[in-house]
C-alpha beads as a LAMMPS data file, in Angstrom:
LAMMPS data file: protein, C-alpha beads

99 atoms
98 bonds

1 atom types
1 bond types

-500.0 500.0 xlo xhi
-500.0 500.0 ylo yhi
-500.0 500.0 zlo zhi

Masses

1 110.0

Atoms # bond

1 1 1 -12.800 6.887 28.598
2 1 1 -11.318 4.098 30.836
3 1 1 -8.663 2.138 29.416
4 1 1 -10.179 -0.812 27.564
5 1 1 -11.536 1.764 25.172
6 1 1 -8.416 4.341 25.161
7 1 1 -6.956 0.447 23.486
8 1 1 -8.749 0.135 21.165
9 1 1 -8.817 3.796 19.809
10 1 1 -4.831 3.817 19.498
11 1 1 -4.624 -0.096 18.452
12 1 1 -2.471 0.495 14.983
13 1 1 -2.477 -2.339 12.111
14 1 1 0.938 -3.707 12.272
15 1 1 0.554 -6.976 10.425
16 1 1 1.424 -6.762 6.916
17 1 1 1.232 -9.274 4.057
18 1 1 0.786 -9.992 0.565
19 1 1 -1.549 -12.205 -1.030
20 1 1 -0.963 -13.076 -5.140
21 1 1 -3.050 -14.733 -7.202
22 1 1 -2.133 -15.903 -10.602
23 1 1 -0.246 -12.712 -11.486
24 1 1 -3.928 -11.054 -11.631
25 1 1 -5.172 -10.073 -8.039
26 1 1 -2.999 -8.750 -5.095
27 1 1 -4.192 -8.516 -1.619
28 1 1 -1.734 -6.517 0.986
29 1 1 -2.444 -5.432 4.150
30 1 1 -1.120 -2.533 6.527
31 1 1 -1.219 0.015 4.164
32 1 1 -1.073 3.194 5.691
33 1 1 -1.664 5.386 2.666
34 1 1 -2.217 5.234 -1.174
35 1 1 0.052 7.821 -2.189
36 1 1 -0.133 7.784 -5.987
37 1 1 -1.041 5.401 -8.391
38 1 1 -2.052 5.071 -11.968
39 1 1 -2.702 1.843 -14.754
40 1 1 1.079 0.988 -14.289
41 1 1 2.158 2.127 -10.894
42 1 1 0.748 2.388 -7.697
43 1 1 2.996 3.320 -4.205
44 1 1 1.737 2.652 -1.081
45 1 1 3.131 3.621 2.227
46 1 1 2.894 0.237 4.342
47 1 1 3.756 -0.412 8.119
48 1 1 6.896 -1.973 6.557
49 1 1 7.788 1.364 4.877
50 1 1 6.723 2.095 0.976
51 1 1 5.654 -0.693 -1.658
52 1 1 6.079 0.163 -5.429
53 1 1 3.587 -1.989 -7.931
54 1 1 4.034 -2.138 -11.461
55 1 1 2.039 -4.034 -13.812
56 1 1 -0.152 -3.377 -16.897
57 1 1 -3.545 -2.550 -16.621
58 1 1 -3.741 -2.070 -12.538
59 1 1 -7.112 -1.024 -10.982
60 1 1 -7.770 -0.313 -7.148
61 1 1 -10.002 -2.971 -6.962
62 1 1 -11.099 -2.419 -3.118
63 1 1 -9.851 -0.098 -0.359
64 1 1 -10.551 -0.702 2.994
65 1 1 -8.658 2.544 4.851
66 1 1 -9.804 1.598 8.220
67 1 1 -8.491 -2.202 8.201
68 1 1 -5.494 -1.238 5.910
69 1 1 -6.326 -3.458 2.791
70 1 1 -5.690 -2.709 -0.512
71 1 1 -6.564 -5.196 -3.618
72 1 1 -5.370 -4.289 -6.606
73 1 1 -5.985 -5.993 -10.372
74 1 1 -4.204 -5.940 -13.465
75 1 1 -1.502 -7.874 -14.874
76 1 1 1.271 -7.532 -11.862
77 1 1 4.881 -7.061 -12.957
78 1 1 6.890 -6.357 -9.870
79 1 1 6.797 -5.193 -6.472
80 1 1 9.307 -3.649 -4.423
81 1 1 10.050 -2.047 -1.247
82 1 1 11.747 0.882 -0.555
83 1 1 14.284 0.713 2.331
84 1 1 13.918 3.681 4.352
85 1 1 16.995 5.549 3.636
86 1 1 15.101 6.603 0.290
87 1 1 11.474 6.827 1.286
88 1 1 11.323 10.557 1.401
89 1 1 13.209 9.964 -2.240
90 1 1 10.680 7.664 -3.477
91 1 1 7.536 9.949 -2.299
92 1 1 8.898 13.122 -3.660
93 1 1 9.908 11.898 -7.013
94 1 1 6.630 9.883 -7.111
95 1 1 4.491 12.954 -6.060
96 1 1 5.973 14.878 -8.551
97 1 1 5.256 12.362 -11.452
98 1 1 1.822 12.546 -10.267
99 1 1 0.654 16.165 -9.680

Bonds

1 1 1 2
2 1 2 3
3 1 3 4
4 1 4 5
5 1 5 6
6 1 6 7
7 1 7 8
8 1 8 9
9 1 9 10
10 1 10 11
11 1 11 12
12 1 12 13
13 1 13 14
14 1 14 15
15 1 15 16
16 1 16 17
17 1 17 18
18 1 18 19
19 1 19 20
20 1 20 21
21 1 21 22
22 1 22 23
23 1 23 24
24 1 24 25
25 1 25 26
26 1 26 27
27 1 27 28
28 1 28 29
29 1 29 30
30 1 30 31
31 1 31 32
32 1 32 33
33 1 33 34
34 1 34 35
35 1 35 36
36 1 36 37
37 1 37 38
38 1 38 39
39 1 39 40
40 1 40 41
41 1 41 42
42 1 42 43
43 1 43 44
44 1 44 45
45 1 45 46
46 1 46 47
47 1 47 48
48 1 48 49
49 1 49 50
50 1 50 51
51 1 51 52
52 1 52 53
53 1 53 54
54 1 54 55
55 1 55 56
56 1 56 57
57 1 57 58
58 1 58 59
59 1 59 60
60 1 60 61
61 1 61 62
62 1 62 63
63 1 63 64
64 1 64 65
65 1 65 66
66 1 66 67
67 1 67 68
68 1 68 69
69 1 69 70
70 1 70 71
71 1 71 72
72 1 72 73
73 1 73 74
74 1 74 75
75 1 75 76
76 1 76 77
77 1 77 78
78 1 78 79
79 1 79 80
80 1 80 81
81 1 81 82
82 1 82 83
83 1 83 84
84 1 84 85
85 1 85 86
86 1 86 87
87 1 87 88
88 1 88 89
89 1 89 90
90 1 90 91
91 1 91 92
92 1 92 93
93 1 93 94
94 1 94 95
95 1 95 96
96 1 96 97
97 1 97 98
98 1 98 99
């Protein structure tokens, strides 16, 4: 493997961004992981550390794991970050809700 390709095996997605539309459809991308998620919650582990979304009614629309896109629908409520001091927090309270 020279080194042109040993790039682009180890390139990472480090852009991330979210994309709302009417309250309806949300587009983010670097997402890292879907962790958990349900019709009122979904928390994703981001390259900006994890995103909680609530709403009413939210679907995983598409998932794109190798680009790092997520759309979700559903009536959007809130989204919020979780700094990283309470990440592990957030993910083990979250995975226990979930199991």
């Amino acid at each position: 493997m020279n080194y042109y390709e040993r790039e682009n095996v180890t390139r990472v997605q480090k852009d991330h961004y979210l994309k709302i539309n009417n309250r309806k459809e949300l587009e983010i991308s670097g997402v890292k992981e879907v962790d958990s998620f349900d019709n009122e919650e979904f928390l994703l582990e981001t390259v900006m550390g994890y995103l909680v979304v609530r709403g009413q009614n939210l679907q995983l629309k598409n998932l794109d794991v190798g680009d790092g896109l997520v759309s979700i629908k559903g009536k959007i409520y809130e989204l919020s970050y979780v700094d990283e001091q309470h990440q592990e927090k957030a993910k083990g309270f979250f995975s226990k809700l979930f199991k």
